[in-house]
N, C-alpha and C positions, 0 to 999 in steps of 0.2 A: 504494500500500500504506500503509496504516494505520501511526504511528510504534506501537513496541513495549511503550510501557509503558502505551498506552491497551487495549493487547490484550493484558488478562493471561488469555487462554481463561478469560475471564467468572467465575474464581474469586473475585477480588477483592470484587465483586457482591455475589456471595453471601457470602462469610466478614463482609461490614458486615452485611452483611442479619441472618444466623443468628448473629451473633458471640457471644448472650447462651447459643445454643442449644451452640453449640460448648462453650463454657466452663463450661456446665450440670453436666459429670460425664457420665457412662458411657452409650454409647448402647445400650439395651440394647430398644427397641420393636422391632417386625417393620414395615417403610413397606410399600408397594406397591411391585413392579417399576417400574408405572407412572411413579414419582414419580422414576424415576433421567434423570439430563441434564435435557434439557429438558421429559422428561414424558412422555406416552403418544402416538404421532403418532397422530393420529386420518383415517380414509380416509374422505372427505367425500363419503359413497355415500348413493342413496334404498334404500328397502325394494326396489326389484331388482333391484338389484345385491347387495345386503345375501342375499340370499335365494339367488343364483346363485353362493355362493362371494369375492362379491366382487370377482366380475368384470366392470371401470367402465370399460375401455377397446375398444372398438366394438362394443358392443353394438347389434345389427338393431332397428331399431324408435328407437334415440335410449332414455336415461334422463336423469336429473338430477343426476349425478354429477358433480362440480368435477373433473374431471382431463383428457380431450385439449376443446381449444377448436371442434377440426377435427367431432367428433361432433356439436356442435349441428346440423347441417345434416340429420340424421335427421329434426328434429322438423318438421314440414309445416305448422304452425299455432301463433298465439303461445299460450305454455304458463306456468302458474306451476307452482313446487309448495316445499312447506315439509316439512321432514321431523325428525321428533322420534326419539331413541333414549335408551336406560335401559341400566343395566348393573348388575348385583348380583355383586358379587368375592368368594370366600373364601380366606384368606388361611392357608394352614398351614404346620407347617415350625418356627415359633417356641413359647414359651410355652403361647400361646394361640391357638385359631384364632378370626382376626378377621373379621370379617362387615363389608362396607362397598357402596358403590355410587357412580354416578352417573348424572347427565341430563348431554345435551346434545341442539343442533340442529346434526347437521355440516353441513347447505345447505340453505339458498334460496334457491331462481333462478327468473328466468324469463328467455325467451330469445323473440324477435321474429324470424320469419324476416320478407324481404321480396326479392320475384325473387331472384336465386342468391344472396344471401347472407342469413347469420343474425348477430343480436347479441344476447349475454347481458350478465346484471348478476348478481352472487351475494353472497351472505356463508358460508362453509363454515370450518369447525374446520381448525388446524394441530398442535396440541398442546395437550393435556388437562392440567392441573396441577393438577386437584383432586384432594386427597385429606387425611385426619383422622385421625390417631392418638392415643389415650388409654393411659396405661399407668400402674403403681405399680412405685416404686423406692424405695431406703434410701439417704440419703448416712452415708457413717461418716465420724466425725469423732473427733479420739482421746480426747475425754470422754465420747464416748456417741453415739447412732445417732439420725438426724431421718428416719421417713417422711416420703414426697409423693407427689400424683398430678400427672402432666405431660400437657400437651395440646396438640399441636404440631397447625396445617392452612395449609394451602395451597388459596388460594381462589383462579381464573383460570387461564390459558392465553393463548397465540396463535393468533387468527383470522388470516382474509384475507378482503378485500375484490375480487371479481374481478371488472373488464370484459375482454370478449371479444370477438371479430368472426371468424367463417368466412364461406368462401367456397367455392359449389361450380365446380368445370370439367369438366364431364359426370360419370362414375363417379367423379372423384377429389371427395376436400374438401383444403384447408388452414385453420387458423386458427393464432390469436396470443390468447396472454392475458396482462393485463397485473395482477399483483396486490400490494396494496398490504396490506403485514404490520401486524397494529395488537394490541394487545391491554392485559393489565396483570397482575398477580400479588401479592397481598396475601399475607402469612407472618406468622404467629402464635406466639409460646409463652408457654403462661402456666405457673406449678409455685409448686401450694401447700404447704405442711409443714402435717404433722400435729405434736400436741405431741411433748416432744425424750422417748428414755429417758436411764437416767445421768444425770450433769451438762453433757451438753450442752444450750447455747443454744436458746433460740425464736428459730425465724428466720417473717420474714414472708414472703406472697406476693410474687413474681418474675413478670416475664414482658416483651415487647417485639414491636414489630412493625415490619416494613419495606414498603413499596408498590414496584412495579418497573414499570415501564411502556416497551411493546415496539414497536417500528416496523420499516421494512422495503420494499423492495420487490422485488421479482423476475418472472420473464417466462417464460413457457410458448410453444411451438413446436409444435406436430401439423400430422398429417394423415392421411387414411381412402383408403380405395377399396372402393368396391364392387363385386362379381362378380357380375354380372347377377340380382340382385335376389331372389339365394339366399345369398350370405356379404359380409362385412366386416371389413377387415382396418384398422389403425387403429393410431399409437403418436404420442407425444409427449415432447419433451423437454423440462425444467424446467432454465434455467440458474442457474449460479450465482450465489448472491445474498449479502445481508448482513445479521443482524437482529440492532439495536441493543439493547440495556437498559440503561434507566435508573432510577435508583434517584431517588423522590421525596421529598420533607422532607429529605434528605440532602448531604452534601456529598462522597463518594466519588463518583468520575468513571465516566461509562459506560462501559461496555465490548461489547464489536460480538463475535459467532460468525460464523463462516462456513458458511451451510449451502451444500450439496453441489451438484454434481449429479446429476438424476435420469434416468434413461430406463423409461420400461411402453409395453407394447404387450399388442393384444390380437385377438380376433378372435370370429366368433359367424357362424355358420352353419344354417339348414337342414337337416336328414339327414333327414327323410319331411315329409309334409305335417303342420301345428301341433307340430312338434316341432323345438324351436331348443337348439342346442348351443352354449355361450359359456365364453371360455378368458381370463384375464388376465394378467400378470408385471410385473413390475417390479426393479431397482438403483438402491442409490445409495451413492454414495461419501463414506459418513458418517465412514469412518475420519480424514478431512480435520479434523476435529471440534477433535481430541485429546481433553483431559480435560477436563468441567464438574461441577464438586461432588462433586468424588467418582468420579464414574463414568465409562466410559471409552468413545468410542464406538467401532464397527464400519462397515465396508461390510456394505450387507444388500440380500437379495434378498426377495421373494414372490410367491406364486404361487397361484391359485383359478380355481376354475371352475366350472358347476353346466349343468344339462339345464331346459328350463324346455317346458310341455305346454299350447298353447294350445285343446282339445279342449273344455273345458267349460263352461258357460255359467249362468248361475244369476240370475231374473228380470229375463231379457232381456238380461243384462250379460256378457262376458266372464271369464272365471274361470281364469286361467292358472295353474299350480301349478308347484313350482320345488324344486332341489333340488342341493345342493352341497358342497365342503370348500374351507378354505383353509389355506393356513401362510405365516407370514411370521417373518423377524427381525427382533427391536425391535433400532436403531441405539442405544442404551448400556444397560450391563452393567459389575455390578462384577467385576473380572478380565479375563481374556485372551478368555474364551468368550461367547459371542449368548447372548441370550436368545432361545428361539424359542415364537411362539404358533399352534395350531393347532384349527381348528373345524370343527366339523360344521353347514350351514348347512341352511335352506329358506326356504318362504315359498309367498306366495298373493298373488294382485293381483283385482278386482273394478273393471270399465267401467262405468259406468251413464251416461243419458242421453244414448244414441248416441254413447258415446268423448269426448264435453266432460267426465267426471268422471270420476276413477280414484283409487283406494286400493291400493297396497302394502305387504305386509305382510314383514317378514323375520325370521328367529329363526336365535342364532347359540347353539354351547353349546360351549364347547372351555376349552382351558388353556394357562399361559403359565408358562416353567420348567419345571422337573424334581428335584423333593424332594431325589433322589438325587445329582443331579451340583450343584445348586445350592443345597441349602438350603433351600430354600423353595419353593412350587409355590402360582400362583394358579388358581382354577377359576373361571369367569365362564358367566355366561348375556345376553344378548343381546337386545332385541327393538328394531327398526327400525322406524318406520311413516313412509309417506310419503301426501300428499296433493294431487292435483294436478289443475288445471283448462287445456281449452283452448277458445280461442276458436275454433268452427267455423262455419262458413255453410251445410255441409250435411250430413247423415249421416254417418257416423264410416267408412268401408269402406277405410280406407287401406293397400292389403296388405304396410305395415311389421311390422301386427301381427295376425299369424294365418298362412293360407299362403302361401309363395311365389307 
């Protein structure tokens, strides 16, 4: 165990980091939910899982999803694939309703099977820490009143680097992932003044910034079974780990979080022919957390699932269409209560050239909060696309994907 005063639950960090932001005066902008603790966890899904609710843990046929290591063993031929997603936020509840967004790529992988076993290599998102707030405030001073506009962002996140290895033993899989936490986090505020009224002072522009840079590693546990080549059942455990932050150009000392452990399980089955049913879940015992910045985490659970209709086909390719919801709780919140986010999903995927190429598509449209009980309520829209190629030696006819 870590001595006590290097582990100050990562406040420390941050009060050098924002020191100037803290001392600034009155916080009076709307952030994003997103931006509370360590930021937005982000679920390192392709467009079909994005499309099915979200559900990345055994899905029939193999996806490209960072999360059981045991599921590579779905894919029957070496595969890449890269996957881009967008997000457009509204933010109401305060002042003003704020309009914001982001990009990211939660994973690329490719994964090599060879006789019973498979190996991956990936990069996938852990936490999202973008986001950019602009606002206008009044400092009062007891000669007179200085307008300013302030501008506070936060630019990075925490990735992970995963290898992996599964192993099939007839209808079972197991694997092991091994992942290495890397990333960095830049924080900004700048606050100019406008001229002073009264006899108050001209003051000049203000502002400061801090770099944070994040390490890490921790290890993943799965394993699957399949029922005769009509369902799959599947869950994995993620132990507990430690992710450092370090503060750069600085001389305050790092400070280590303890993230949790996880467990998801999931399962995807067959119910008639070209029609697959897929279910996922997940816990984790984020309450372990305690407080960071402010915010206080929870244990949190989630849950998705969607129906996906392999029947249609559109210039010679495959045309599977897909359809779902999700809800999950984000692990911190200001106060005792979760925050909870929930979606209405689908999507569409496209084969071409005998199954060596495939596009999936996913759209997600839901909300995070509740005006009422929180304050505030984000609305988000979604779009996932993934891209992905495999190496085949003969026609595509693998009945992973279509009928049992």
């Amino acid at each position: 165990m870590m001595p006590l005063p290097r582990r100050l639950r990562f406040r420390s960090v941050w009060l050098v980091a924002l020191g100037l932001v803290i001392g600034a005066g009155p916080v009076r902008a709307q952030t994003p939910f997103t931006a509370l603790g360590l930021g937005y966890p982000v679920a390192p899904v392709d467009g079909r899982s994005a499309g099915l609710g979200g559900a990345r843990v055994g899905l029939f046929g193999g996806s490209f999803s960072l999360t059981n290591p045991a599921d590579m063993t779905q894919h029957t031929a070496p595969s890449f694939a890269v996957t881009f997603s967008g997000e457009g936020v509204d933010i109401s509840g305060g002042r003003d309703l704020i309009n914001t967004g982001r990009e990211r790529f939660p994973v690329i992988r490719a994964i090599a099977p060879f006789g019973k076993w498979s190996a991956g290599i990936a990069f996938g998102s852990v936490f999202d820490q973008d986001w950019t707030v602009r606002f206008d405030d009044t400092l009062h001073l007891a000669d007179g009143n200085v307008s300013f506009e302030e501008t506070r962002e936060h630019d990075g996140g925490v990735s992970t680097i995963d290898l992996s290895l599964a192993r099939k033993l007839g209808p079972a899989s197991v694997g092991v992932s091994l992942q290495r936490l890397t990333g960095s986090l830049r924080q900004t505020f700048n606050r100019a003044f406008n001229l002073p009224t009264g006899r108050a002072p001209s003051l000049g522009a203000t502002g400061g910034s801090e770099i944070l840079s994040y390490s890490g590693v921790r290890v993943k546990l799965g394993g699957s079974f399949e029922l005769g080549g009509r369902a799959l059942v599947s869950g994995v455990a993620t132990l507990p780990s430690t992710l450092t932050a370090s503060p750069e150009d600085s001389t305050a000392a790092s400070a280590d979080v303890d993230l949790p452990a996880t467990l998801q399980m999931g399962a995807s089955a067959w119910i008639v022919p070209k029609l697959l049913v897929a279910g996922s879940a997940g816990w984790g015992q984020w309450s372990k957390v305690g407080e960071i910045r402010g915010a206080r985490a929870h244990d949190i659970m989630w849950y998705g699932g969607g129906i996906e209709f392999q029947g249609l086909s559109v210039l010679g390719g495959r045309l599977p269409i897909r359809f779902g919801a999700r809800r999950a709780e984000l692990p911190f919140s200001i106060g005792t209560r979760t925050l909870d986010e929930t979606a209405i999903t689908g999507g569409f995927g496209w084969s071409f050239r005998n199954g060596s190429a495939e596009v999936n598509v996913g759209f997600e449209s839901g909300t995070r909060g509740d005006i009422a009980r929180d304050g505030l309520e984000e609305s988000f829209q979604r779009a996932t696309v993934s891209f992905s190629l495999r190496q085949l030696r003969r026609s595509f006819t693998s009945p992973r994907f279509g009928s049992p």
